[in-house]
C-alpha positions in Angstrom: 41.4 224.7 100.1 41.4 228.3 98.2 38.4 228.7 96.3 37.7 231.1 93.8 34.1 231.9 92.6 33.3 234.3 90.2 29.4 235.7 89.8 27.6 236.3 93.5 24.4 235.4 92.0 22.3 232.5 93.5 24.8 230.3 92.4 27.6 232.0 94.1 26.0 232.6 96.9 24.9 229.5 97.8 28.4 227.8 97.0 30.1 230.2 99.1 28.0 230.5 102.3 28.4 226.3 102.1 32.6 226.6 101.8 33.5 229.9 103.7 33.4 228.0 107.0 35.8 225.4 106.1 37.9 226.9 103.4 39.8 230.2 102.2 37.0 231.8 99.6 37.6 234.4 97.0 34.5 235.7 94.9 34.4 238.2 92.5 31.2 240.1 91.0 30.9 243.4 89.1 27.5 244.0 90.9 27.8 245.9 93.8 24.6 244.7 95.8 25.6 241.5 94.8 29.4 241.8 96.4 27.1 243.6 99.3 25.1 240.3 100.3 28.6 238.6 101.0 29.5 240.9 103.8 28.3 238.8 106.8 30.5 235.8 105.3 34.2 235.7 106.1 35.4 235.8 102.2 37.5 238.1 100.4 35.2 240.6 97.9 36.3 241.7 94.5 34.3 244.0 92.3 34.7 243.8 88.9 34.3 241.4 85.8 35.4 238.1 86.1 36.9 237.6 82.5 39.6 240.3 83.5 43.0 238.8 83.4 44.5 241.2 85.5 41.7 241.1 88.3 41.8 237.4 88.2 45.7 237.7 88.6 44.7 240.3 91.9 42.6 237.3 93.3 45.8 234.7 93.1 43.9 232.6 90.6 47.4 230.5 90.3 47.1 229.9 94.3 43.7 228.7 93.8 42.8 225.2 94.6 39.3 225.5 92.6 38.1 228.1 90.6 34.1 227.8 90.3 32.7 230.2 87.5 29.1 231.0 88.1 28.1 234.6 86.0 25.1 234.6 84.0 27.5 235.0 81.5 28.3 231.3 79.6 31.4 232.9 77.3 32.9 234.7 80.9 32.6 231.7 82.8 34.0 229.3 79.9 37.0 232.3 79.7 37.6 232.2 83.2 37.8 228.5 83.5 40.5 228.2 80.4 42.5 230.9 81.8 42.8 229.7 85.1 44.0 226.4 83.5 46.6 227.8 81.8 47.6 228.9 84.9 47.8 225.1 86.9 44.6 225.3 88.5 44.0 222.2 89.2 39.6 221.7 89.2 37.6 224.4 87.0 34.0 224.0 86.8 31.5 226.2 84.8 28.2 227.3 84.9 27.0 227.2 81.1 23.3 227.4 80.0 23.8 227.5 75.8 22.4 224.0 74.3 25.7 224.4 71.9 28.2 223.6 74.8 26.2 221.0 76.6 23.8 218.4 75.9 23.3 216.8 79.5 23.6 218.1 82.8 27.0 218.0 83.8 29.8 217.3 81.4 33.5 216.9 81.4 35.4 219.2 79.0 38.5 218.4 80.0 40.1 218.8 76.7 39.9 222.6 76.7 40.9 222.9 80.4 37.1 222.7 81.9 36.9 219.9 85.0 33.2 220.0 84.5 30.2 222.1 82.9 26.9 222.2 84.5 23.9 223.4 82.9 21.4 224.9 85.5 18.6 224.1 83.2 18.8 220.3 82.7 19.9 219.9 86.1 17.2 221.4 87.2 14.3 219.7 84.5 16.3 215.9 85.2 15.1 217.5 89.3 12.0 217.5 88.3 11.8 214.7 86.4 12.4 212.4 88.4 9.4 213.0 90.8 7.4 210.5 88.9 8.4 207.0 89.7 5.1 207.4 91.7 2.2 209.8 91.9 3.0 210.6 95.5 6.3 211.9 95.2 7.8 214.8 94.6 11.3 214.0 94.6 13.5 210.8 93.9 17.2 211.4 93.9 20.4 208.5 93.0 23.1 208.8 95.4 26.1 206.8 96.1 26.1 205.6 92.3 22.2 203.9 92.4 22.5 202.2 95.6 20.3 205.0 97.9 17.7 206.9 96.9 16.7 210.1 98.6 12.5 210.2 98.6 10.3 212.5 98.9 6.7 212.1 98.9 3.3 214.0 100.4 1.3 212.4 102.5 -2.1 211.6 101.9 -5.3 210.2 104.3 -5.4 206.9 101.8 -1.8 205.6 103.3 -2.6 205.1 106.6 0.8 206.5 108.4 -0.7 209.2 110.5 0.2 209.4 113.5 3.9 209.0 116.0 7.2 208.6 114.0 7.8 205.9 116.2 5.3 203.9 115.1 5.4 204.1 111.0 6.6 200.4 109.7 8.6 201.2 107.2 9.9 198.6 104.2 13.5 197.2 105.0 16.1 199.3 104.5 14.0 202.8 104.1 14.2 205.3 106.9 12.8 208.9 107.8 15.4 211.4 108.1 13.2 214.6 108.0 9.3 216.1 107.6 8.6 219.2 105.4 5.5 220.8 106.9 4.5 223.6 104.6 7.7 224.9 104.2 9.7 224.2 107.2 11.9 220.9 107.3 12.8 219.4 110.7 14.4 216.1 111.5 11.8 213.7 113.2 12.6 213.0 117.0 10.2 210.8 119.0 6.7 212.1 120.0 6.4 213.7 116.4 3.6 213.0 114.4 3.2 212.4 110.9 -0.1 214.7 109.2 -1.8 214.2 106.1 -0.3 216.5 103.6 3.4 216.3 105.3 5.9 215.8 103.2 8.3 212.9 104.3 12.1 212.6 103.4 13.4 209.1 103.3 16.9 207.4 102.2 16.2 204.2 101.1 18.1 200.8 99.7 17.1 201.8 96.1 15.9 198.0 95.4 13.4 198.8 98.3 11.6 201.7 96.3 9.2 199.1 94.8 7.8 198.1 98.3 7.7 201.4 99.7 5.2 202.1 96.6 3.0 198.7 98.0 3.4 200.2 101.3 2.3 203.0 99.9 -1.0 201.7 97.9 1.1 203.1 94.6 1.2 201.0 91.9 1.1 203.3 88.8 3.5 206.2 87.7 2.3 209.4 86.8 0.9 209.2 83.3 -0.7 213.1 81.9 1.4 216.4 82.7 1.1 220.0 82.0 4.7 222.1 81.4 3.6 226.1 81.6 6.5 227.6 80.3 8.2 227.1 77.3 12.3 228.5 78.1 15.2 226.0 78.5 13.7 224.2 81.5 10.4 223.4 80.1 12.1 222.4 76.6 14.4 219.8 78.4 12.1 218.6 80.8 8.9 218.0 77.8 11.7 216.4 75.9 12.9 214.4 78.9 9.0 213.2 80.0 8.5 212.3 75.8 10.9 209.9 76.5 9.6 208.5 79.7 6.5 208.1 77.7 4.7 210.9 79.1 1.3 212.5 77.8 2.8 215.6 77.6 1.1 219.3 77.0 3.2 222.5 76.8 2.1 225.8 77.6 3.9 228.9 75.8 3.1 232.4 75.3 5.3 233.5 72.8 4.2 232.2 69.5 7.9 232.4 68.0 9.3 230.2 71.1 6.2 227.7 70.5 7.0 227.0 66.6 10.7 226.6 67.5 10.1 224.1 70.1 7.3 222.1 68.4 9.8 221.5 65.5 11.7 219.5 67.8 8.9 218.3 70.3 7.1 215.8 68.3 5.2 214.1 70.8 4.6 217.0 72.9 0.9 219.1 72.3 2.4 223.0 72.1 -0.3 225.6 73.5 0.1 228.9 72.4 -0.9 230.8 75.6 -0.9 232.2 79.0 -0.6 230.0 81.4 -2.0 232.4 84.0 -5.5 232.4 82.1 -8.2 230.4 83.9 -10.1 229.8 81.1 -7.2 228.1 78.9 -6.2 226.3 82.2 -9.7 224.7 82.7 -10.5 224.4 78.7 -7.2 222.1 78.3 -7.6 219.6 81.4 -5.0 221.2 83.8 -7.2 219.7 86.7 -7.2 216.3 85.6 -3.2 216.1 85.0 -1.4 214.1 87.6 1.2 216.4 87.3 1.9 220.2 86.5 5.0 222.2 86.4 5.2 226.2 86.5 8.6 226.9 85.1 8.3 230.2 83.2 10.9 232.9 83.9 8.5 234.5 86.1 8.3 233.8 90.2 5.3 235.5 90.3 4.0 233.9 87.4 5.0 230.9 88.1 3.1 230.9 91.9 -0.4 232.2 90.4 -0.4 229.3 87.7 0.5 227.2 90.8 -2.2 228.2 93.0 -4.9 228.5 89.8 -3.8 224.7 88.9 -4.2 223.7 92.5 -7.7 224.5 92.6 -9.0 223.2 89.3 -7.9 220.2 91.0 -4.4 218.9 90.0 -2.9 216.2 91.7 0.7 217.2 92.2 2.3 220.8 91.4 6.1 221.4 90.7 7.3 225.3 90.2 10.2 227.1 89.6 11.4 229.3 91.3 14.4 231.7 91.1 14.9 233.1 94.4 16.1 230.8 96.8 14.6 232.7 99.5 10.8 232.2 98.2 11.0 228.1 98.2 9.7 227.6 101.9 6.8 230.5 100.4 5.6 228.6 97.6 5.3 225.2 99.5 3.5 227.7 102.5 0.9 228.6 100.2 0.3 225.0 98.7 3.2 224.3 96.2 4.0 220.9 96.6 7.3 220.9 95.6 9.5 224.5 94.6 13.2 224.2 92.9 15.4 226.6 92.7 17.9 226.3 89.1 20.6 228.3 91.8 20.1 225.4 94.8 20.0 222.7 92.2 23.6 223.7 90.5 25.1 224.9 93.5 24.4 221.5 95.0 25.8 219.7 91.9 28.7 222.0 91.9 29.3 221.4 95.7 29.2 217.3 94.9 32.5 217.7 93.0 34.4 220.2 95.0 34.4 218.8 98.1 35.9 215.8 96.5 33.1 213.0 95.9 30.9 213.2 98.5 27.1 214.0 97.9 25.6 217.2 99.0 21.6 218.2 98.7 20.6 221.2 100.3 17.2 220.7 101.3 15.8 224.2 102.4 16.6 227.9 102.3 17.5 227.5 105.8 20.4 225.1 104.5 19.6 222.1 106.0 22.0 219.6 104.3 22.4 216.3 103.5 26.2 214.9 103.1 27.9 211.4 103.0 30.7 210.9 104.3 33.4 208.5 104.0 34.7 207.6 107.6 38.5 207.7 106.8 41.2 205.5 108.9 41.8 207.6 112.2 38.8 209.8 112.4 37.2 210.6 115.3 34.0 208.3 114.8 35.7 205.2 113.3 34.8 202.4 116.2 32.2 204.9 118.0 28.4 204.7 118.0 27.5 207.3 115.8 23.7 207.9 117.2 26.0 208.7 120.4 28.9 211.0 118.7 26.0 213.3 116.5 25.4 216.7 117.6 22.2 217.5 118.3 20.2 218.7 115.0 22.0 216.0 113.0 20.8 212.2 111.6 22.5 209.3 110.1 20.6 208.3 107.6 22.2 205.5 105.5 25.4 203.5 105.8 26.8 201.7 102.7 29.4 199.0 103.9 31.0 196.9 102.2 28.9 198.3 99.1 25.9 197.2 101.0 23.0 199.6 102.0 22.3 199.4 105.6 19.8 201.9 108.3 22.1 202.1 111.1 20.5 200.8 114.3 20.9 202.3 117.7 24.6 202.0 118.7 25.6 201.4 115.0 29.5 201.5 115.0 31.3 203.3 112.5 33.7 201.6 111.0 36.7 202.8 108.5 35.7 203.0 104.4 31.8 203.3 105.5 30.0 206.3 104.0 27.1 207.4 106.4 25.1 209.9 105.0 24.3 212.7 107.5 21.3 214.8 107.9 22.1 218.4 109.5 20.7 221.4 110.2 22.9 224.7 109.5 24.4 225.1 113.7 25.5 220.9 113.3 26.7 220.7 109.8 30.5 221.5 110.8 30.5 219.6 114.2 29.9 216.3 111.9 32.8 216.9 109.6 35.0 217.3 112.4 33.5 213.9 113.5 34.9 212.3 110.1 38.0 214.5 109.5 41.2 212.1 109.4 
């Protein structure tokens, strides 16, 4: 397919170092370091702003397959996406941030020639959300419509799973695809062991979650969390935990930003403060939350309230954090979980463009996980799959015949399954070769 981005911010950057390999890519920023960073990817580099008819015209926007617009810039990227409409491109999707063009995290605005917007802010607070089903984890994930969920949780000395891969006993239908050990994710082989304070990855039957929390010794959700920073992300994600019925406290130092959002936060305790300051950290609990999120505007903000919350004594610790590059940092130096708004959109925007399947990046070092539907004449249709992976790569799930299943040692693929895949960067394109028709 011919893709054209336009912005070679995180966003950009991430979509395109994902398609380059497998597609004909076109991106255009006005920032030269920016257009600089692309140049050990085989794309084609424009400089210049992206809302310019006639550069868009240089790019063969009406050759374009999909036209991804991804500036800072919400009024460029809505422009871009209308005039490459006009022009018969087929799929437009835009990056758009302003509460007045979207209310939810991705949205079709078909009706003025937008396939989708996605806002990097709720995408990213609904990320974060939805950590809390129990206190353990730090990410829960619906893929495949509901039926799997992709789990995350930290290990602790109370659940009793130390030890070999091989030995864990996991509930039906749940199974390890990778470890996160301060930073670095790796997919479990035999001999591994499993260490209090690991972070496991599993994909499970979702009606299963309830018995991994037994397994678990879980049996209540997170109750009491601390937001530090009151921007876009720490607005939607208060107003999403309100809902969940959430004791909720939000810290904010900007008094203006504070009365603004406590006139539509009315279940939410607003803190005027820093959220850097010891004192105001200790003086309103942050220690005793089973929960707390850094998600100022600030990386380096955001990792000292981290680390300060971390040894008052808080149970689990979410932060934002901008750079891609600095996630496998923060979890080094005792973040338990770090989200990047770029890796978050950039995986929703990747979902729709390569045309339904699911794709999570799960690192800086791009380690990906995919589904795949095995299509009529593909290489792995009627093969065993554990046998027909490259090295570096998992199956995870199968759905069949809309039925989750783990596949077992000499699993055969079989047409119209989806087998999601867990790859490192070197195996990612040796497996969709596997299920190219």
């Amino acid at each position: 397919m011919r893709i054209l981005i336009t912005g070679a911010g995180e966003v950009g950057f991430l979509i395109a170092s994902e398609l380059y390999a497998d597609h004909d890519v076109t991106v255009i920023d006005k920032d030269p370091d920016a257009c600089a960073r692309l140049q050990d990817m085989d794309v084609k580099v424009m400089q210049g702003n992206a809302a310019n008819a006639r550069l868009l015209s240089e790019a063969d926007i009406k050759k374009a397959d999909i036209v991804v617009a991804a500036t800072g810039n919400d009024e460029v990227n809505v422009i871009t996406c209308i005039i490459a409409s006009h022009l018969g491109v087929r799929q437009t999707i835009a990056r758009v941030s302003n509460p007045e063009y979207i209310d939810q995290p991705v949205q079709d605005r078909k009706e003025i020639g937008i396939s989708f917007m996605i806002c990097p802010e709720l995408t990213m607070a609904e990320d974060m959300a939805s950590s809390l089903y129990f206190s353990s984890m730090l990410m829960n994930r619906d893929l495949a419509n509901g039926l799997v969920e992709l789990v995350e949780f930290k290990v602790t000395a109370e659940m009793k799973i130390q030890g070999p891969v091989e030995n864990i006993v996991l509930p039906n239908n749940c199974n390890l695809i990778a470890i996160n050990r301060a930073g670095r994710i790796a997919i479990p082989k035999e001999g591994d062991e499993i260490r209090n304070d690991d972070h496991l990855m599993l994909l499970c039957d979702a009606r299963s979650l309830p018995d991994l929390g037994s397994m678990l010794h879980e049996s209540k959700t997170t109750q009491k969390a601390m937001i530090v920073g009151g921007g876009m992300v720490g607005f939607y994600l208060a107003s999403r935990l309100e809902k969940m019925g959430m004791d909720v406290k939000l810290i904010e130092k900007d008094a203006d930003r504070c009365a603004e959002i406590a006139d539509k936060l009315s279940g939410t305790m607003i803190l005027n403060g820093d959220g850097s300051d010891l004192a105001l950290l200790q003086e309103e609990g942050a220690g005793a939350m089973d929960v707390v999120y850094a998600v100022t505007g600030l990386d380096d903000k955001n990792l000292l309230c981290s680390l300060l919350v971390k040894q008052l004594g808080a149970t689990k610790i979410l932060s934002r954090v901008n750079r891609n590059v600095y996630i496998k940092l923060f979890e080094m130096v005792g973040v338990d979980r770090a989200v990047s708004p770029g890796q978050v959109t950039a995986d929703a925007v990747l979902q729709r463009v390569i045309g339904g399947e699911e794709v999570i990046t799960l690192s800086d070092e791009r380690m990906e996980l995919v589904d795949f539907i095995a299509k009529p004449g593909a290489k792995i249709v009627g093969k065993s799959i554990s046998k027909e992976l490259p090295k570096n790569s998992l199956a995870g799930m199968v759905i069949r015949d809309g039925a989750p299943i783990v596949p077992y040692e000499d699993f055969k693929v079989s047409a119209g399954d989806r087998v999601f895949v867990m790859s490192m960067p070197d195996a990612v394109s040796k497996v969709k070769k596997l299920f190219a028709a």
